[in-house]
C-alpha positions as CSV (number, residue, x, y, z in Angstrom):
1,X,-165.9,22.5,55.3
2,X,-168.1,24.2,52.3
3,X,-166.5,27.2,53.1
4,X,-162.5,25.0,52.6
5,X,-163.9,23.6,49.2
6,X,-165.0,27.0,48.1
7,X,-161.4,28.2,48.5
8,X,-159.8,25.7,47.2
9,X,-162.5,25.8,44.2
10,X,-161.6,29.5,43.3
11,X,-157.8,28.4,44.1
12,X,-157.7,25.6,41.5
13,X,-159.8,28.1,38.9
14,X,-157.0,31.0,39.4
15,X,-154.0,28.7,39.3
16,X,-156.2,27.5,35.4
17,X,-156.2,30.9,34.4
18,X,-152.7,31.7,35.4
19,X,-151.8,28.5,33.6
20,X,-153.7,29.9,30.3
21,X,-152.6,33.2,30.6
22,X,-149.1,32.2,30.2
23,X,-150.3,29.7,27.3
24,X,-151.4,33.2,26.0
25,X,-148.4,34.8,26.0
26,X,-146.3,31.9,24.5
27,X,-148.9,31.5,21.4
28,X,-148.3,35.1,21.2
29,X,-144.5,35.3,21.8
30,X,-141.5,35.0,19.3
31,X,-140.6,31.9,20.4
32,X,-141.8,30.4,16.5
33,X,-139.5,27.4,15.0
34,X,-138.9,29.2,11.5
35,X,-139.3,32.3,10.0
36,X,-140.4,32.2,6.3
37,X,-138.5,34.9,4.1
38,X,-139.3,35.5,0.1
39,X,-137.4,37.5,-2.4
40,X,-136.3,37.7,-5.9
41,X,-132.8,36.7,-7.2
42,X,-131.8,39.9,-8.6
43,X,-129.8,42.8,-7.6
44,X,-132.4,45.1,-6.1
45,X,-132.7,42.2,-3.6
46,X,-129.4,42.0,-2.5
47,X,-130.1,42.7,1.3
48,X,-131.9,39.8,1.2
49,X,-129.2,36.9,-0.9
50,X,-126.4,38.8,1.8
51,X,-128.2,38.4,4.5
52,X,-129.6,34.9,3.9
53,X,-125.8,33.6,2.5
54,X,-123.5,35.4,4.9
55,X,-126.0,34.3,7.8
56,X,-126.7,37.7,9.1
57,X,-130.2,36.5,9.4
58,X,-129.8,33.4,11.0
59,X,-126.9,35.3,13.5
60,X,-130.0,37.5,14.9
61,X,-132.7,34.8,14.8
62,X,-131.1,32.6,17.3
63,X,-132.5,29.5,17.5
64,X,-135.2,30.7,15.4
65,X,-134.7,28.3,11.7
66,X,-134.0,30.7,8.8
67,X,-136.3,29.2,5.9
68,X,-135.7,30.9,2.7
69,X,-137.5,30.9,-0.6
70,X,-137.5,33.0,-4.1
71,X,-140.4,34.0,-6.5
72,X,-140.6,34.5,-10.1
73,X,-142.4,37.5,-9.9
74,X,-144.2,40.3,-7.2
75,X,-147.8,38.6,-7.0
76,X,-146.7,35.6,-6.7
77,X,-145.1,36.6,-3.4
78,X,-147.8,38.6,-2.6
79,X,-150.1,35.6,-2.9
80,X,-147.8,33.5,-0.4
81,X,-147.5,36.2,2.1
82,X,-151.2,37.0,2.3
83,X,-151.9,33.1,2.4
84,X,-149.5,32.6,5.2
85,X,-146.9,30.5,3.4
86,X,-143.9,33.5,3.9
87,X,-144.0,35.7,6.9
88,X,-141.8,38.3,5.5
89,X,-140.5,39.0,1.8
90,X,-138.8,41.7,-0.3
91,X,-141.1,42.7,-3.0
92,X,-141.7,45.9,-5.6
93,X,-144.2,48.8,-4.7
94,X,-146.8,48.3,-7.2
95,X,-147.7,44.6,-6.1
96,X,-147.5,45.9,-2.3
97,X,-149.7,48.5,-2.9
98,X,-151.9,47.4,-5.2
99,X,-153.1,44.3,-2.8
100,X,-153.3,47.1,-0.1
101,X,-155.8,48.9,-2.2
102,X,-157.6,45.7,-2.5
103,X,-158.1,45.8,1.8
104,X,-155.1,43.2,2.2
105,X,-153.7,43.1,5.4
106,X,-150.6,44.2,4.6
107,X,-147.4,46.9,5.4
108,X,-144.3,48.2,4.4
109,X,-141.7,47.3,7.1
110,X,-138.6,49.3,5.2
111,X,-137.2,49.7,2.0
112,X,-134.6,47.6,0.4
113,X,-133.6,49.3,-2.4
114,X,-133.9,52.1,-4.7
115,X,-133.1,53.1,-8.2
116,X,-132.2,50.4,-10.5
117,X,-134.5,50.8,-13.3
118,X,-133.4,51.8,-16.6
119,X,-134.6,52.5,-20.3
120,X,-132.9,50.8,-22.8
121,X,-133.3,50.9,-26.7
122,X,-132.2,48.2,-29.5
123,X,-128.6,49.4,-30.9
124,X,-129.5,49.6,-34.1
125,X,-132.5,51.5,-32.9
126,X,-132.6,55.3,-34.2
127,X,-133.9,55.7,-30.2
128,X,-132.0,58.1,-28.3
129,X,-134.6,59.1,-26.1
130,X,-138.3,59.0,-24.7
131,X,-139.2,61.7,-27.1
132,X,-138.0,59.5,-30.0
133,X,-140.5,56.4,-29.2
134,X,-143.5,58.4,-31.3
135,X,-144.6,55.2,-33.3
136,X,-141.8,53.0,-32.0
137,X,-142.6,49.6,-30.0
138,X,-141.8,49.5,-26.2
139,X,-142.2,46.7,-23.8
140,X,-142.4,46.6,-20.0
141,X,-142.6,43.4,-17.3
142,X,-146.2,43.9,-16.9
143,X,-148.9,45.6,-17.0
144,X,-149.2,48.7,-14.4
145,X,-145.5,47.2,-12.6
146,X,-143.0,50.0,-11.3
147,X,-141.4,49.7,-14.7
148,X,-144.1,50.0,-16.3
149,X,-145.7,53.1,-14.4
150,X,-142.3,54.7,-14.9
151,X,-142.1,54.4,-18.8
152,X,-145.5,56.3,-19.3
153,X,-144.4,59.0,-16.7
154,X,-141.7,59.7,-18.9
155,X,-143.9,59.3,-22.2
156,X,-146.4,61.9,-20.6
157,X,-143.5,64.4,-19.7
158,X,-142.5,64.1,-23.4
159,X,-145.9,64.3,-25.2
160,X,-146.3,60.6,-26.0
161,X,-148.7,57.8,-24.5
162,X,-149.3,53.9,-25.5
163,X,-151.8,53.0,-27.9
164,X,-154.4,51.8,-25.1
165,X,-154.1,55.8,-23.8
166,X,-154.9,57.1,-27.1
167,X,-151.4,57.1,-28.2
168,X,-148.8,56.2,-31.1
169,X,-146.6,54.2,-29.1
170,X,-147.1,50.2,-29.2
171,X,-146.9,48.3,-26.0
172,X,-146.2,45.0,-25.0
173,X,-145.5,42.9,-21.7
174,X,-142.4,40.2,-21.8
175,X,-140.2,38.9,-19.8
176,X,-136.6,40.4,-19.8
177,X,-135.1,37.6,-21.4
178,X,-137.9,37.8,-24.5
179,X,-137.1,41.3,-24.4
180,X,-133.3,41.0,-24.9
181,X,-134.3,39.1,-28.3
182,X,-136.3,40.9,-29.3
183,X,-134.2,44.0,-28.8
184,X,-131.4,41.9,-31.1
185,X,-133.4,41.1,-33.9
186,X,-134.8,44.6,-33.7
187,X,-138.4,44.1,-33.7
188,X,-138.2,45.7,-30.0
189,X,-137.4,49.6,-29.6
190,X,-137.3,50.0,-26.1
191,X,-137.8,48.4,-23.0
192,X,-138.0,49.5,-19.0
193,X,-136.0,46.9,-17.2
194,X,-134.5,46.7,-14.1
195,X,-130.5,45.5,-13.2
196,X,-128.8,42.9,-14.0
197,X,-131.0,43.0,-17.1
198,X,-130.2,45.9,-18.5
199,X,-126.3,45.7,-17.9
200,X,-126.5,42.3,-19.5
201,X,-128.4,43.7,-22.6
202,X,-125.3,46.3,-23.0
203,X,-122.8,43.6,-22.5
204,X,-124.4,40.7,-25.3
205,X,-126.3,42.5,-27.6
206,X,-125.0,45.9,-27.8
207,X,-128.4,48.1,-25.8
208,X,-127.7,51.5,-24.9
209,X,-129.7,53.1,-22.3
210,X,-131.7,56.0,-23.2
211,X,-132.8,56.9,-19.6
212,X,-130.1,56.1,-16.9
213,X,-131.4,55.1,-13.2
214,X,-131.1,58.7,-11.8
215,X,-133.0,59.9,-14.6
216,X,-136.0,57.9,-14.2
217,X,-139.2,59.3,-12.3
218,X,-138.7,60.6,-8.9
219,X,-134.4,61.0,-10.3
220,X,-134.2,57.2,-9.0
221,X,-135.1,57.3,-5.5
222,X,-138.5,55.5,-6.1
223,X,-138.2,52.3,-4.3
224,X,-137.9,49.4,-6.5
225,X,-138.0,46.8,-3.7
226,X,-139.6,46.9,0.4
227,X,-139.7,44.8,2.7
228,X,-143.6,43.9,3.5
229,X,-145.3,41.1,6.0
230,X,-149.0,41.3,7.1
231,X,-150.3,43.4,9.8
232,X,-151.6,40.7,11.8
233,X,-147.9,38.9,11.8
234,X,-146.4,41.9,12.9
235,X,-148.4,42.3,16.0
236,X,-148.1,38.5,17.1
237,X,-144.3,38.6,16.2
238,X,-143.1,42.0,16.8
239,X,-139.7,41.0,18.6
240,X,-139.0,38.4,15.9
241,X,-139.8,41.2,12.8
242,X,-137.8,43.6,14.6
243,X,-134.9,41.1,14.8
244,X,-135.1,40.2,11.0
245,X,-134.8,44.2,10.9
246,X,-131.6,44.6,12.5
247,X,-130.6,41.6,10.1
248,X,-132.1,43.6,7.3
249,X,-130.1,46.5,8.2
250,X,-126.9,45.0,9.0
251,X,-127.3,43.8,5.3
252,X,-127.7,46.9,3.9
253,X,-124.4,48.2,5.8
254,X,-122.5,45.1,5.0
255,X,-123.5,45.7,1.2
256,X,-122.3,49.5,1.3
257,X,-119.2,49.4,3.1
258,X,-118.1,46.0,0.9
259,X,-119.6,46.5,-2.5
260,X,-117.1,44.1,-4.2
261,X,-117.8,41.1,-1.5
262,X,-121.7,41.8,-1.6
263,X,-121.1,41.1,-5.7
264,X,-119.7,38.2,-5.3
265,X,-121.8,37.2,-3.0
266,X,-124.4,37.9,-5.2
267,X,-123.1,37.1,-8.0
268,X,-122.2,32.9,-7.0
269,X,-126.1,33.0,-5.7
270,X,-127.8,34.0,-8.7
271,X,-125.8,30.9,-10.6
272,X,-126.8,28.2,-8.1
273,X,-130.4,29.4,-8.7
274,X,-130.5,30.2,-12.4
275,X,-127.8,27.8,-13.3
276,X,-126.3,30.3,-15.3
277,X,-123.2,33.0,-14.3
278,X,-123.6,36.7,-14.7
279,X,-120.1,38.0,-15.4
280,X,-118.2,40.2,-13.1
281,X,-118.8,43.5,-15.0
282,X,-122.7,43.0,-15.1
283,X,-123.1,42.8,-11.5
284,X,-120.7,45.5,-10.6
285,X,-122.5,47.7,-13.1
286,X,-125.4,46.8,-11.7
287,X,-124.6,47.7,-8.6
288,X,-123.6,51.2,-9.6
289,X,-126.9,52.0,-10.8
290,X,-128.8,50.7,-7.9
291,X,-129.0,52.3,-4.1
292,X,-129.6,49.4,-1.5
293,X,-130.8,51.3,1.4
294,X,-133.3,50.5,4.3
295,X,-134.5,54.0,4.1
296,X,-138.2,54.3,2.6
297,X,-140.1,58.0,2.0
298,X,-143.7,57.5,2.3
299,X,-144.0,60.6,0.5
300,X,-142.8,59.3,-3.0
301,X,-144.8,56.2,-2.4
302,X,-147.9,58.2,-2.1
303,X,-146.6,60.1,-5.6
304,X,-146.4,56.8,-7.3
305,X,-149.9,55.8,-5.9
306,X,-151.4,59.3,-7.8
307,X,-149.5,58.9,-10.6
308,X,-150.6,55.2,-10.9
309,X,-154.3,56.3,-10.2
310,X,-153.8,59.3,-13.3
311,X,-152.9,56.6,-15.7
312,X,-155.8,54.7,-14.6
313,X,-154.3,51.6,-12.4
314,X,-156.2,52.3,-9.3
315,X,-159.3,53.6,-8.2
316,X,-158.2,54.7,-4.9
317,X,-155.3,56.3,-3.7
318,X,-155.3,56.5,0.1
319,X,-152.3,54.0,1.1
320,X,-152.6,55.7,5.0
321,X,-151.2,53.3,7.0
322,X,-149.1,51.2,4.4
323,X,-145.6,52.5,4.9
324,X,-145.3,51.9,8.9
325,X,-141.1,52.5,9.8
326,X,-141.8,52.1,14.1
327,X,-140.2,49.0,14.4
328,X,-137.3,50.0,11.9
329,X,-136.9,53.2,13.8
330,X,-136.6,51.6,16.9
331,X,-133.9,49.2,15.6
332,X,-132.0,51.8,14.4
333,X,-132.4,53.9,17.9
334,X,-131.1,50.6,19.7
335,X,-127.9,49.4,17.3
């Protein structure tokens, strides 16, 4: 009789861990009600408005709920991601790597988009090109951003450097749309900015750009926006980040083979948002100076990470383990 409730002791204590084993693997499954996604609403994020308004996200998620907000600016995504309020978002370099640097759990999923950064210079500006801004006043988004790192690569190539680096040339941080007045009443020379600014700069107050896209640092294949999510999501979600992938690159294909839907598109999105309507030419410019493309090269991420180290942004530069393409690769060897 001992023996019978002995058995049917360790019988009740397997069927228990059984039970809590497959609790395990459902806390650890894909089977999640939502998937969080941030981005900006500008051009180099156009993978992401495509995907999100033609429902090529939602098509792979299933019955997984799509839930989609934007951000004014990288950190600020940053912030939400590392705090668990996004799962996945589209984001520049410099803010990605900067919080890696800073032992965030953090990695680069793929790249979004490259190029789309461009100098431009007031029109009455006697600005034709870097080597003219000796003494001149330039402004970038912020201090140590992608634009920002990419002006003073240029200034170093031609001799110059900001005041703060011992330099002639004046420097100050503003938002695009300060910069676009100041640019008109010419107390702005130059300024790094990134599409549809700059097109919308040439369009209503006359800019010309001084350094085209291709011409920028690393001839415009430095990625200007990734696709990022913490570590830790990644390895309790990896089926669910490798469908958002697929997503992701379906987007990227959609935008390349249909360029004039993908504006509009685009185009009707950014209105809803900023309540305001870029015109037809500004996007498609836009477009034309800007490479959406899931690809990503570790190796010019690790160039901008020296460069940004020379100029004095960061301390360290070992980003090992940042730029991690297994789950993209094996999307792409199953599509």
């Amino acid at each position: 009789m001992k023996n019978l409730r002995l058995k049917s002791l360790l019988l009740t204590l397997l069927a228990l861990s059984l039970l809590a084993l497959a609790g395990c693997g459902q806390e650890s499954s894909d089977n999640t009600d939502a998937l969080r996604l941030g981005y900006f609403p500008n051009i180099t994020h156009a993978a992401a408005i495509v995907g999100a308004e033609q429902g090529i996200f939602q098509e792979e998620l299933g019955t997984t709920k799509l839930e989609t907000q934007t951000f004014p600016n990288g950190s600020l995504l940053m912030d939400a991601i590392l705090t668990d309020q996004v799962d996945i978002g589209y984001v520049g370099p410099e803010p990605v790597i900067n919080r890696y640097l800073q032992g965030a759990d953090v990695v680069v999923l793929a790249g979004a988009a490259s190029g789309g950064n461009v100098i431009v210079a007031s029109r009455d500006s006697e600005v034709q090109s870097i080597k003219d801004l000796a003494n001149k006043v330039v402004a970038t988004p912020a201090l140590g951003c992608t634009h920002d790192i990419e002006m003073r690569v240029l200034m170093d190539r031609a001799g110059l450097a900001m005041e703060n680096d011992g330099g002639n040339v004046s420097h100050l941080t503003q938002k695009p749309a300060l910069m676009m007045n100041l640019l008109q009443r010419n107390e702005l020379d130059a300024a790094s900015v990134s599409e549809p600014w700059a097109s919308q700069m040439e369009e209503k107050i006359g800019a010309k750009v001084i350094v085209e896209w291709d011409e920028m640092p690393w001839d415009g294949n430095l990625p200007s926006t990734l696709l990022v999510a913490k570590k830790q999501f990644v390895k309790e979600h990896p089926e669910l980040v490798k469908k958002i992938l697929k997503a992701h690159v379906k987007s990227v294909n959609k935008i390349n083979s249909n360029l004039d839907d993908a504006a509009d598109t685009v185009q009707q999105h950014i209105k809803e948002l900023t309540k305001s309507e870029l015109s037809t030419e500004v996007i498609t410019n836009s477009f034309t100076r800007t490479n959406i493309t899931y690809k990503v090269d570790p190796k010019i991420v690790n160039e901008l990470v020296e460069e940004s180290s020379k100029l004095g942004f960061f301390e360290s530069t070992d980003v090992t383990g940042l730029v991690d393409k297994t789950l993209l690769n094996n999307v792409l060897e199953n599509m």
